[in-house]
C-alpha positions in Angstrom: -29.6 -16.9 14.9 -27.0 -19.7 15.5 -24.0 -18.7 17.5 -21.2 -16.7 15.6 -17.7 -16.9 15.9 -15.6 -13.6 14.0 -11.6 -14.6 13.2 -9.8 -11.9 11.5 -6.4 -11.7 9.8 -4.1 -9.0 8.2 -1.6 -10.0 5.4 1.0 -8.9 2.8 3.0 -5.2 3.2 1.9 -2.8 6.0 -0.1 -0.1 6.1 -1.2 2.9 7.8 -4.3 1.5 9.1 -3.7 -2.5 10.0 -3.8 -1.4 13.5 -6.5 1.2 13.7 -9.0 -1.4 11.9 -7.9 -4.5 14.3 -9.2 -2.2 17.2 -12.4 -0.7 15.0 -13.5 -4.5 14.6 -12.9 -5.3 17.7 -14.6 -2.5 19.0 -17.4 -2.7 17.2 -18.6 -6.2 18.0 -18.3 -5.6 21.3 -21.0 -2.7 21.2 -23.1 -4.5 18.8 -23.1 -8.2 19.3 -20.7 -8.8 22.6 -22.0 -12.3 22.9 -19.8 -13.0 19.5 -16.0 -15.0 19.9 -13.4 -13.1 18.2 -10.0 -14.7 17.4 -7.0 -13.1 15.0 -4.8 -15.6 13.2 -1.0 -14.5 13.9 0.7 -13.5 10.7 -2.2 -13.7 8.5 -2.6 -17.2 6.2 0.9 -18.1 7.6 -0.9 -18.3 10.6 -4.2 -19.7 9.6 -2.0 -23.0 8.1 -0.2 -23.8 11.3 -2.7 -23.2 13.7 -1.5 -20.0 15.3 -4.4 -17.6 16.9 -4.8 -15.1 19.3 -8.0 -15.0 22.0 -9.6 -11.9 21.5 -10.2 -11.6 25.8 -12.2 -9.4 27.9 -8.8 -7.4 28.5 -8.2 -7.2 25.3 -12.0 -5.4 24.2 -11.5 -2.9 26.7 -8.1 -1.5 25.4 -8.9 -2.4 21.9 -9.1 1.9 21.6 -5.2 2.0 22.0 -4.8 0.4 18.4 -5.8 3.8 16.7 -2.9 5.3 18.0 -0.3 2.8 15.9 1.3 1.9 13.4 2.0 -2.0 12.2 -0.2 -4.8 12.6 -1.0 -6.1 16.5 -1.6 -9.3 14.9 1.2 -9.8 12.8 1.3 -10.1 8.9 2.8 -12.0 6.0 3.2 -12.9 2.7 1.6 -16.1 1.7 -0.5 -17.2 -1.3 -2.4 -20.2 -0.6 -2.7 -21.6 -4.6 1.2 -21.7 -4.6 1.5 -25.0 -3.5 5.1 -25.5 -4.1 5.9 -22.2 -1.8 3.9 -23.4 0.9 5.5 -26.8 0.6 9.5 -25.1 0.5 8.3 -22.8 3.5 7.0 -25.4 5.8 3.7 -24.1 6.2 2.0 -27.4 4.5 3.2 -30.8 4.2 4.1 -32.5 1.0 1.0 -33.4 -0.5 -1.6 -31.0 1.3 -3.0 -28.7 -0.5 -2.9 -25.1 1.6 -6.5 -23.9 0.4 -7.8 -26.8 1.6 -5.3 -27.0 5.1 -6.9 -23.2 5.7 -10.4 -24.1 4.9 -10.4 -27.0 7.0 -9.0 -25.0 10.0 -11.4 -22.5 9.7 -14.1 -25.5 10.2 -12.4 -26.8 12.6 -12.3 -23.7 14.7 -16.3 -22.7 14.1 -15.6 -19.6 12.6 -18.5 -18.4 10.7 -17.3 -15.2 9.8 -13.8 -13.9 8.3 -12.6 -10.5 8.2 -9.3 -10.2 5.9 -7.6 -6.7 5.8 -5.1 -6.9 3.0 -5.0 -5.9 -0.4 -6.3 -7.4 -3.5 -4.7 -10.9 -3.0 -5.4 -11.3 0.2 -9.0 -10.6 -0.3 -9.4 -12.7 -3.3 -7.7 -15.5 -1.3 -10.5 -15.5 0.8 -13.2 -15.3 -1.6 -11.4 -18.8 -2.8 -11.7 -19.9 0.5 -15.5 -19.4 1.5 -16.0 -21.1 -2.0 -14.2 -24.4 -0.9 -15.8 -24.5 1.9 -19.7 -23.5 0.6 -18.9 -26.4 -1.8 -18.3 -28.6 0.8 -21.2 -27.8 3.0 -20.0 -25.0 5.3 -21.1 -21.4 5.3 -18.3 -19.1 6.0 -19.1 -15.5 5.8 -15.9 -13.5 4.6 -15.9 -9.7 4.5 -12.4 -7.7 3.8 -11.4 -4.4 4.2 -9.0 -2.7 1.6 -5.6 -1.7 2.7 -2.5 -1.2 0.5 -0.9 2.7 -0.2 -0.7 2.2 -3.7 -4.3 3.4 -3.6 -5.0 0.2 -6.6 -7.9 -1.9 -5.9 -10.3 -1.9 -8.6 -13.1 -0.8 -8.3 -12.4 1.2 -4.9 -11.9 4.5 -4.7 -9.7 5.2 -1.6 -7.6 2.3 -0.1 -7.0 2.3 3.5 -4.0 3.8 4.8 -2.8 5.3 1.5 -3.9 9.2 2.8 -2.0 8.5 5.6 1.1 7.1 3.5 1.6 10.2 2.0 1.3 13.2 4.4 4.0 11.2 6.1 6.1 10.8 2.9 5.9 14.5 2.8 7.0 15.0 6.2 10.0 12.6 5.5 10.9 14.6 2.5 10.5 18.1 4.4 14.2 17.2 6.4 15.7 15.0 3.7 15.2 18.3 1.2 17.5 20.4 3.7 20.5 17.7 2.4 20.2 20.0 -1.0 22.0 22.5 1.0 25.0 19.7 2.2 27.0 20.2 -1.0 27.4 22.1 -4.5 25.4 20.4 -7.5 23.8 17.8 -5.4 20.9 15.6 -6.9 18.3 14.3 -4.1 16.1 11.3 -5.3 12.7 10.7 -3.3 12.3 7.6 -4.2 8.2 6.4 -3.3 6.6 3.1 -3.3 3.8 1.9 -6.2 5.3 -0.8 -7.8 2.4 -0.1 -10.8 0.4 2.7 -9.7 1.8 6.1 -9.1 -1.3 7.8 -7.1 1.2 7.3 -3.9 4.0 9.2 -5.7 1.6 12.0 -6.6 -0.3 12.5 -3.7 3.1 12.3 -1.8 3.9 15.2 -4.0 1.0 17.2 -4.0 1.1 17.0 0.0 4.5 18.2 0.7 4.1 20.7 -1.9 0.9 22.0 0.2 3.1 21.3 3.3 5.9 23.8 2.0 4.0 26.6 0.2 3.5 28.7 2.7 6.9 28.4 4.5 8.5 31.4 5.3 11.8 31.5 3.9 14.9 34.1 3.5 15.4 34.8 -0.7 19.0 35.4 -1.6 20.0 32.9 0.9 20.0 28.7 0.7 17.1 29.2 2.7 14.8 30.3 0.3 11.6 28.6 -1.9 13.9 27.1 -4.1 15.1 24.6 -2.1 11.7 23.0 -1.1 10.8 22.8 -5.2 10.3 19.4 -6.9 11.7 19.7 -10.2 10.5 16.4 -11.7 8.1 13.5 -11.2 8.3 10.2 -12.6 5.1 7.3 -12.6 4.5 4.2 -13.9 2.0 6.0 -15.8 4.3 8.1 -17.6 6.7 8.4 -20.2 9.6 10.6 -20.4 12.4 11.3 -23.0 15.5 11.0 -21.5 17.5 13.9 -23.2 14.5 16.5 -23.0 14.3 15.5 -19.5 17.8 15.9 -18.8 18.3 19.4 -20.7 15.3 20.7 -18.6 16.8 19.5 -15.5 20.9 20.9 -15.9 19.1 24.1 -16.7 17.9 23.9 -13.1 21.1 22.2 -11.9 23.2 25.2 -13.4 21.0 27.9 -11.8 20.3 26.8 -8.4 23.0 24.1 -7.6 20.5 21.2 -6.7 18.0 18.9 -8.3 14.8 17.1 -6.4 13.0 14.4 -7.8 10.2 12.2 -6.8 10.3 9.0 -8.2 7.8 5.8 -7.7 9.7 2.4 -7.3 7.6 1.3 -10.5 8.5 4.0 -13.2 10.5 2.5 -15.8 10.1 -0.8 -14.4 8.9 -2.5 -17.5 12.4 -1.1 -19.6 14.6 -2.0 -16.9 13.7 -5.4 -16.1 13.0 -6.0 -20.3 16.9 -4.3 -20.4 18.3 -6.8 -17.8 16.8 -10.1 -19.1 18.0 -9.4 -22.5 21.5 -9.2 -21.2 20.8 -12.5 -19.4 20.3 -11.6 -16.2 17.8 -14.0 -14.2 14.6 -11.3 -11.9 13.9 -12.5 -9.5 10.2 -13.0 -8.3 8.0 -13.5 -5.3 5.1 -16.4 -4.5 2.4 -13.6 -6.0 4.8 -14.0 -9.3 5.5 -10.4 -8.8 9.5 -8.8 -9.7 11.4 -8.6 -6.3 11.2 -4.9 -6.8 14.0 -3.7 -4.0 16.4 -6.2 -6.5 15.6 -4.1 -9.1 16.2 -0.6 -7.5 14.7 1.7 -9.5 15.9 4.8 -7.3 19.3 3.9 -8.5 18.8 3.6 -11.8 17.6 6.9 -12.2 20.6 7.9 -10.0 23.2 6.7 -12.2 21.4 7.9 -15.3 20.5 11.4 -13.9 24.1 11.9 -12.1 26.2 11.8 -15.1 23.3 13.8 -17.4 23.5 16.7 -15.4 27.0 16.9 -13.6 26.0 16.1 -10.1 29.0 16.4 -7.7 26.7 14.4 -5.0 23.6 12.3 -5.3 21.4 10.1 -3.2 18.5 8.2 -2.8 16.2 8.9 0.1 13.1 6.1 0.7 10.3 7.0 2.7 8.7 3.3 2.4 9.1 1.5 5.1 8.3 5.1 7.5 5.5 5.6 5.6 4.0 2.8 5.7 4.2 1.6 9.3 2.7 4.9 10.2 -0.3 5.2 12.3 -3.3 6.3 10.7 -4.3 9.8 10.7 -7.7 11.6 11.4 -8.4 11.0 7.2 -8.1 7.6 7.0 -9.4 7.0 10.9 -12.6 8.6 9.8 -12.4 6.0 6.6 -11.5 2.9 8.7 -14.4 3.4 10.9 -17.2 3.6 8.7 -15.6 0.5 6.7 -15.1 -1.2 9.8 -19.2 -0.2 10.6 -20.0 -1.9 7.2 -18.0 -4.4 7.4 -20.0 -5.7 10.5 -23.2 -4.9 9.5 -22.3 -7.0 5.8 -21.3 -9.8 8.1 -23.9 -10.1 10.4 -26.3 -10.3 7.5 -24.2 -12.6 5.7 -23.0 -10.6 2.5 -19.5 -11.5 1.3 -17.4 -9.0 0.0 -14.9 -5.8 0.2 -16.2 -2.9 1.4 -15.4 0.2 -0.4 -16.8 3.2 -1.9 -17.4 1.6 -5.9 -16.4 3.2 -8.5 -18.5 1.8 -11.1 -22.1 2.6 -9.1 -21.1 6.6 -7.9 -18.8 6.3 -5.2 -21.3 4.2 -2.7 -20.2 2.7 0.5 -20.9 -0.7 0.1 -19.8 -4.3 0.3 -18.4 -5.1 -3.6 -18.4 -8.6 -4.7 -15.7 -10.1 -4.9 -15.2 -11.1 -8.3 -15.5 -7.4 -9.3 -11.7 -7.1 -6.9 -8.4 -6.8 -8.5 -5.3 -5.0 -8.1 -3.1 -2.8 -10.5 -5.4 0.2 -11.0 -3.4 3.0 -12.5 -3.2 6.5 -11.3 -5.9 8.5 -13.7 -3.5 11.4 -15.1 -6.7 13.5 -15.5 -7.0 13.9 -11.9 -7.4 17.7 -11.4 -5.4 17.7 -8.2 -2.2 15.8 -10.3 -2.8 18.9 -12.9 -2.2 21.5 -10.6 0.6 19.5 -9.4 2.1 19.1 -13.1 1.5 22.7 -13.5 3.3 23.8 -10.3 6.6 22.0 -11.8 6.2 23.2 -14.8 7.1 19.5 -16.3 5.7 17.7 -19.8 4.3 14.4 -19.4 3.3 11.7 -21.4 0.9 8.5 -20.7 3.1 5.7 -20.7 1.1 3.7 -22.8 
């Protein structure tokens, strides 16, 4: 077998398990082919266009166990998408008249990597596949295996996305103290507001864990203190579709009787109406290099702030955003025990030359295996039917609609 050299990158937002499958890869070459050179490109593609890498050393292998116990990536990450030429141009990363597929391919020739491991999320891993195919048409074999991270939980056809289990048992956590602000002032509304700019599985599952965090709390009835004050009283997807003055009616009801409102709100619900509402009043969204809306310009916490406030008399309201906690989390036992038998197929698919994302496929049973990569894209929506949502649904007591 000729001599292998393994690079690896992570890119776009963070995740709960960025670090934790660094270290699994790392580790796992070392036990099964030690003789192989690993690299890391710093800051993902960024990094892979300017030529900026990391030696994976002796050193390095031996403590490569730390990375399971953070959070972030140890090898940096950004945003880039190689087939926007004009953004790599205004960013520096190419020159004028380079094309960045093309720039990345050639480094990866240059450098003798034979394998690629990308951990990112459905861009990312596409990017890739675009990349072996430049340089298989060109004469180079380039062996590019990704692993799925993003804690929307939306890669088709994978059932569970790295990092996303982890995501929201520590949403939950962050809600468990920001709840207690109910208790800060009369009629106060308290606005969770989640990431999943089109899915809402982080939302839900964020829900349905701190609701199993809180059950069995023992609390004092009669008093602030009491189960009342850990409820959810709605809970708002992309998915679903809500009329306002139903919605609202429901909720002063609560307002009137308890003094406080809690809702858990995904950064994509209503997206589509609100960004439709603005550019009909003129108003220029703004977007990123993936063509996606700039979703922290569009606020959607806020919006359902302002509307919710004035609907049901609020004396105080806020928006709380477990994001950017969340997210930079390290991964816990769940998603450690996922990352490490993706990470072992991940390997195995490489070393034997099959391109791909591992995953557990949805279309052939739920089976670990390495999915092609035409068969990867993003925006899977949350399926409403999923028992666990139901009993969540239930335990609010709230009407929902799909949104479309």
């Amino acid at each position: 077998m000729a001599k292998q050299k393994v690079a690896m990158l992570t890119a776009g937002g963070l995740a709960p398990c960025l670090s934790s499958a660094v270290g699994g890869l790392i580790e796992r070459y070392t036990d099964i082919a030690p003789e192989v050179e690993i690299i890391a490109y710093k800051s993902g593609y960024r990094g892979l266009l300017m030529d900026y890498k990391i030696e994976i050393t002796k050193e390095m292998r031996e403590k490569a166990h730390v990375l399971h116990r953070y959070g972030g990536s140890p090898i940096g990450n950004s945003r880039v998408k190689l087939t926007n030429v004009a953004d790599c141009v205004k960013r520096g990363l190419v020159k004028e008249g380079e094309t960045p597929l093309r720039v990345a391919a050639e480094r990866l020739a240059a450098d003798g990597v034979t394998i690629l491991h990308t951990i990112g999320g459905d861009d990312t891993n596409t990017t890739a596949a675009d990349l072996a195919a430049y340089l298989g048409a060109n004469g180079y074999d380039l062996t590019v295996v990704g692993l799925p991270k993003t804690v929307d939980n939306d890669v088709v056809p994978i059932r569970q996305s790295l990092g996303a289990w982890t995501a929201a048992e520590v949403g939950a956590r962050f809600f468990d103290h920001v709840s207690n602000e109910q208790s800060a002032a009369p009629r106060s509304l308290v606005i969770h507001e989640v990431m999943g700019r089109h899915c809402g599985w982080l939302t839900a599952a964020t829900a349905h864990a701190y609701i199993n965090r809180t059950r069995n709390n023992e609390y004092i009835e009669g008093m602030m203190m009491n189960t009342e004050l850990k409820n959810i009283d709605g809970l708002y997807l992309p998915e679903t579709h809500f009329n306002m003055e139903e919605e609202a009616a429901r909720l002063r009801e609560t307002m009137d009787r308890t003094g406080f409102v809690t809702l858990f709100v995904s950064e994509g619900a209503c997206l589509d109406e609100i960004v439709a509402d603005r550019e009909a009043a003129g108003e220029e969204i703004k977007r990123d290099a993936f063509g996606h809306v700039k979703i922290d310009t569009i606020n959607v916490g806020n919006w359902f702030q302002k509307h919710f406030a004035k609907l049901l008399d609020a004396e105080r309201s806020m928006v709380q955003k477990s994001g950017y906690y969340a997210r930079s989390a390290p991964a816990n036992y769940e998603d450690l025990r996922l990352i490490q038998s993706m990470v072992d197929l991940a390997v195995d698919s490489a070393l034997n030359k099959v391109s791909g994302v591992t995953g557990h496929d949805e279309d052939q049973g739920g089976k670990l295996r390495t999915i092609e990569f035409p068969r990867i894209k993003g925006g899977k929506a949350f399926d409403l039917n999923t028992p666990w949502f139901k009993d969540v649904m239930d335990h609010l007591g709230q009407k929902f609609h799909p949104a479309h």
